[in-house]
C-alpha positions in Angstrom: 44.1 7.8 -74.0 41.8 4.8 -73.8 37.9 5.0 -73.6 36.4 2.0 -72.0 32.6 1.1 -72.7 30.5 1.7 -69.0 29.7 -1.6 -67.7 25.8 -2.9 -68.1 24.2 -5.3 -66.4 25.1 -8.6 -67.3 21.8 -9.6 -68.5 21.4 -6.8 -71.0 25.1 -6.3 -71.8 26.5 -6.3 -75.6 29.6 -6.2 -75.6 30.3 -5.1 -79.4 27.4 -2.6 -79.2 29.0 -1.2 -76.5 32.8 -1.1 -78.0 30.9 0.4 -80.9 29.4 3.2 -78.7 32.6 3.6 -77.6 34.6 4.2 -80.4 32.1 6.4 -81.4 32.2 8.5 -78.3 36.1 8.1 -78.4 35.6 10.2 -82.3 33.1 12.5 -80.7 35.5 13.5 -78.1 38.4 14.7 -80.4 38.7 17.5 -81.3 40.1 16.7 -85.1 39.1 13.8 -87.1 41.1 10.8 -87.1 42.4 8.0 -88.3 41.8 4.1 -87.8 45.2 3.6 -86.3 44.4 6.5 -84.0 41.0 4.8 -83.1 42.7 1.7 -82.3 45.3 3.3 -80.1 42.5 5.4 -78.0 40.1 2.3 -78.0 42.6 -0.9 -76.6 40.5 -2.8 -78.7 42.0 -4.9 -81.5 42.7 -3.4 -85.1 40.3 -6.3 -87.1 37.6 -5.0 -83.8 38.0 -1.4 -84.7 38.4 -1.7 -88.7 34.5 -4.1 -88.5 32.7 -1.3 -86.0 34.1 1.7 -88.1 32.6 0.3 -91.3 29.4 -0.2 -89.8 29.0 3.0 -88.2 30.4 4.6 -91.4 27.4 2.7 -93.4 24.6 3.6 -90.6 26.0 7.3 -90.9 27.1 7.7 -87.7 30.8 8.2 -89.2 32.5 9.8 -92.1 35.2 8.9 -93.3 37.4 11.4 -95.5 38.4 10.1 -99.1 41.5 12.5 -98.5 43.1 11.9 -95.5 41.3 8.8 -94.6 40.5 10.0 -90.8 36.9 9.7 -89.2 34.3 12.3 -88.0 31.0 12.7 -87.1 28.6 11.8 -89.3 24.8 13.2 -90.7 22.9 10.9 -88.4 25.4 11.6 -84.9 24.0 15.6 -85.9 20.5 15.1 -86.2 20.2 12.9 -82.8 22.1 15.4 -81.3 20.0 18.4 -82.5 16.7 16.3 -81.9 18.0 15.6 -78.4 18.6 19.4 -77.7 14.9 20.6 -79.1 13.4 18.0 -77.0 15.0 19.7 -73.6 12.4 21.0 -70.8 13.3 24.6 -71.1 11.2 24.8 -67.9 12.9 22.4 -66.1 16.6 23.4 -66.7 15.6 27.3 -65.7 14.1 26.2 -62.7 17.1 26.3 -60.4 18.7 29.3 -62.0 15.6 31.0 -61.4 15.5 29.9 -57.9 18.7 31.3 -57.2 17.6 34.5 -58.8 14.8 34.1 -56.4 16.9 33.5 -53.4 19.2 36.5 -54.3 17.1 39.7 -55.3 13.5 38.1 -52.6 11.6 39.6 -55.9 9.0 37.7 -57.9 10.8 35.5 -60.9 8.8 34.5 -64.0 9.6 32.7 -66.8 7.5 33.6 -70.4 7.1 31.9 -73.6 5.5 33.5 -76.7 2.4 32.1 -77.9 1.4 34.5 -81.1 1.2 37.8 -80.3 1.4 38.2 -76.5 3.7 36.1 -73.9 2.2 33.6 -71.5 3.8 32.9 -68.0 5.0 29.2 -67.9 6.5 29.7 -64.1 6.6 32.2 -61.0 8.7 31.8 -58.0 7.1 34.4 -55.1 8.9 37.2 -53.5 10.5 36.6 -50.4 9.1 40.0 -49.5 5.8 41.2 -48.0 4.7 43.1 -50.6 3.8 40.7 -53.7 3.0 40.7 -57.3 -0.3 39.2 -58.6 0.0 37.1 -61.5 0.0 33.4 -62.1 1.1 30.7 -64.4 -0.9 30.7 -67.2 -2.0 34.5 -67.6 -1.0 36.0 -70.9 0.6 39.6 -70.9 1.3 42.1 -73.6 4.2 41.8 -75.8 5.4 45.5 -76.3 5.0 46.6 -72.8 6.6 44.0 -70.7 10.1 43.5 -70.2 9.2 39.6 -71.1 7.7 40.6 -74.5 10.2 43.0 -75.1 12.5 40.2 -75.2 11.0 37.8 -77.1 10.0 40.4 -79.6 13.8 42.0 -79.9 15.1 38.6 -80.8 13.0 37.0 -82.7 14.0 36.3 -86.5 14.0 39.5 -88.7 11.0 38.2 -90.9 8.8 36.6 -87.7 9.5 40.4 -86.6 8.4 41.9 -88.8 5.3 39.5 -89.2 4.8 39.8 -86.0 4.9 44.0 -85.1 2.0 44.6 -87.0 -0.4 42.2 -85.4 -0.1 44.3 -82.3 -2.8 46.3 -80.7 -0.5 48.6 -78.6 -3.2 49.8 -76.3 -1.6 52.2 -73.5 -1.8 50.2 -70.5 -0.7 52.8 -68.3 0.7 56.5 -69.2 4.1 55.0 -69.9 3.6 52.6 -72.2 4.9 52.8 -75.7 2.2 53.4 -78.5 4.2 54.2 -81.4 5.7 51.6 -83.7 8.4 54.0 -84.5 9.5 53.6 -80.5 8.9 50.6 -80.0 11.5 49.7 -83.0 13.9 52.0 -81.2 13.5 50.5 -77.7 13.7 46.8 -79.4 17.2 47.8 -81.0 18.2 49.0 -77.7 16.7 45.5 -75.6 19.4 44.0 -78.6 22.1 46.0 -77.9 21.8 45.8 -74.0 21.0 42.2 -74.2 18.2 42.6 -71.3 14.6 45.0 -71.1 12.8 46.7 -69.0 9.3 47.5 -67.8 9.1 50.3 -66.3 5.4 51.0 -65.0 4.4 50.1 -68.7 2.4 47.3 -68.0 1.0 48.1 -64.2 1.4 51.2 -62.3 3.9 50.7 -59.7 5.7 47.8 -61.1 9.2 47.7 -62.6 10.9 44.5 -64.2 13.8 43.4 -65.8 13.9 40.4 -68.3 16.6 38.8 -70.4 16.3 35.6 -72.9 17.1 32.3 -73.0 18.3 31.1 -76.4 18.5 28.0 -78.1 21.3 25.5 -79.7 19.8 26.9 -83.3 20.1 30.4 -81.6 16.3 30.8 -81.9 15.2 32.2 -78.0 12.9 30.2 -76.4 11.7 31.7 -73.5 12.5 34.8 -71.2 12.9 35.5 -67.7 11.8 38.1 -65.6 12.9 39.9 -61.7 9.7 41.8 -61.1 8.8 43.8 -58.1 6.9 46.8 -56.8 8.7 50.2 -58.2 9.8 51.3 -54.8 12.0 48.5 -54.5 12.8 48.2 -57.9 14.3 51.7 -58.9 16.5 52.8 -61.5 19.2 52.2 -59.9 18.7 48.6 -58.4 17.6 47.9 -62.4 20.7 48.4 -63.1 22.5 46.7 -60.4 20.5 43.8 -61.6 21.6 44.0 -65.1 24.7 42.0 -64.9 22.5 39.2 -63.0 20.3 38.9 -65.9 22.8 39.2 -68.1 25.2 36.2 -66.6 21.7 34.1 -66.0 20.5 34.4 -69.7 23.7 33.2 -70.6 24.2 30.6 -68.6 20.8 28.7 -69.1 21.4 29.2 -73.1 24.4 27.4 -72.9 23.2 24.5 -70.9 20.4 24.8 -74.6 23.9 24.3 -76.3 23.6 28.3 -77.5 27.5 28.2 -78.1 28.0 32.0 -78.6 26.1 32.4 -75.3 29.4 29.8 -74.0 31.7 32.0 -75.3 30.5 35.5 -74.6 32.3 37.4 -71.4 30.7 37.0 -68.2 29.6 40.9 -67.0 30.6 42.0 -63.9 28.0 41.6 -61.1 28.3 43.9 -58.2 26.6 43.6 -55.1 23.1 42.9 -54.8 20.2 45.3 -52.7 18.0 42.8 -50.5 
């Protein structure tokens, strides 16, 4: 197959800069390394050409070139653009439309939450498309252990930040249901792992019931969470779990577009039909 560089403007065009982005995009693209006369069969370009821009990317670092079986890969430097490229995403920007369309589906009030130290802060709300509203607004900071939000960014946090991190919380009782004990709050974060999604149900406010699931990282590290909140009469035990698979599907989705790759590969769950 051949790769051809995208044409530039005339003014600004370089044409062996572009050649040598394209052989490099031409090595990124395979799936196995390989070899010069495999370079110079995908590119068009002459052998001399390709034999000149390999070297040089190979000496910048951008390619690696096997001692073995003399084929080409990625290099060190192609990894840590890509990586630096990938932490510098707006995770608020790319949730944006899926929350929207979470928005348009369930008409309930969407949030998105990051963590700042020991309690979660919202970053975003979309309003309910229903009467009855939630007040909160960008900027408030919430609880960690008694929000579905929190829940989430507490359950999958690293295993020593966790454990840094549990401690440092008050745990005041917020309402009658909210979890006070350490010992359950453990067991309710093994079980927000295992479900992959939490809840909040009348924990945080009287009357109000949300589910939240997380959006993860290229590094696997999650970066934020998302939240479907509404009043508790609309948001029973059984909508919750109709909602599941939408939160589930969602959280995976977003991560992936982070470059979260077992969040590409995981099954999609089934979603059944939603409750207006």
């Amino acid at each position: 197959m051949r790769t051809q560089a995208r044409n530039a403007h005339p003014r600004y065009g370089i044409t062996a800069l572009q050649r040598g982005l394209a052989l490099l995009g031409l090595v990124g693209a395979s799936q196995e390394a390989l070899t010069a006369s495999e370079i110079v069969s995908g590119s068009g370009l002459h052998a001399s050409t390709v034999h000149r821009m390999l070297a040089n990317l190979e000496y910048a670092g951008f390619l690696v070139r096997d001692e073995r079986t003399h084929r080409y890969h990625l290099g060190p430097l192609c990894i840590t653009l890509g990586r630096a490229a990938l932490d510098r995403l707006d995770v608020r920007r790319i949730c944006l439309p899926y929350l929207e369309e979470i928005n348009r589906l369930t008409r309930e009030s969407v949030h998105l939450t990051v963590r700042q130290g020991a309690q979660a802060v919202y970053v975003e709300k979309l309003e309910a498309l229903e009467p009855l509203r939630i007040v909160s607004q960008v900027g408030a900071s919430i609880p960690l252990h008694c929000t579905a939000t929190g829940k989430v960014l507490l359950a999958f946090a690293g295993e020593e930040e966790r454990a840094e991190l549990l401690p440092q919380l008050s745990l005041h009782r917020a309402t009658p249901r909210t979890i006070i004990s350490l010992q359950q709050l453990q067991a309710e974060l093994e079980r927000v792992r295992r479900q992959r999604y939490a809840l909040d149900l009348q924990e945080n406010e009287s009357h109000i019931c949300c589910i939240a699931g997380g959006v993860w990282d290229h590094a696997g590290q999650v970066r934020a969470a998302f939240s479907i909140t509404g009043p508790a009469a609309r948001m029973t035990r059984q909508r919750l779990r109709e909602l599941a698979p939408l939160v589930v599907k969602t959280s995976r989705e977003i991560s992936a577009v982070l470059g979260h790759t077992a969040a590409a590969a995981a099954p999609a769950p089934e979603r059944r039909r939603l409750r207006a």
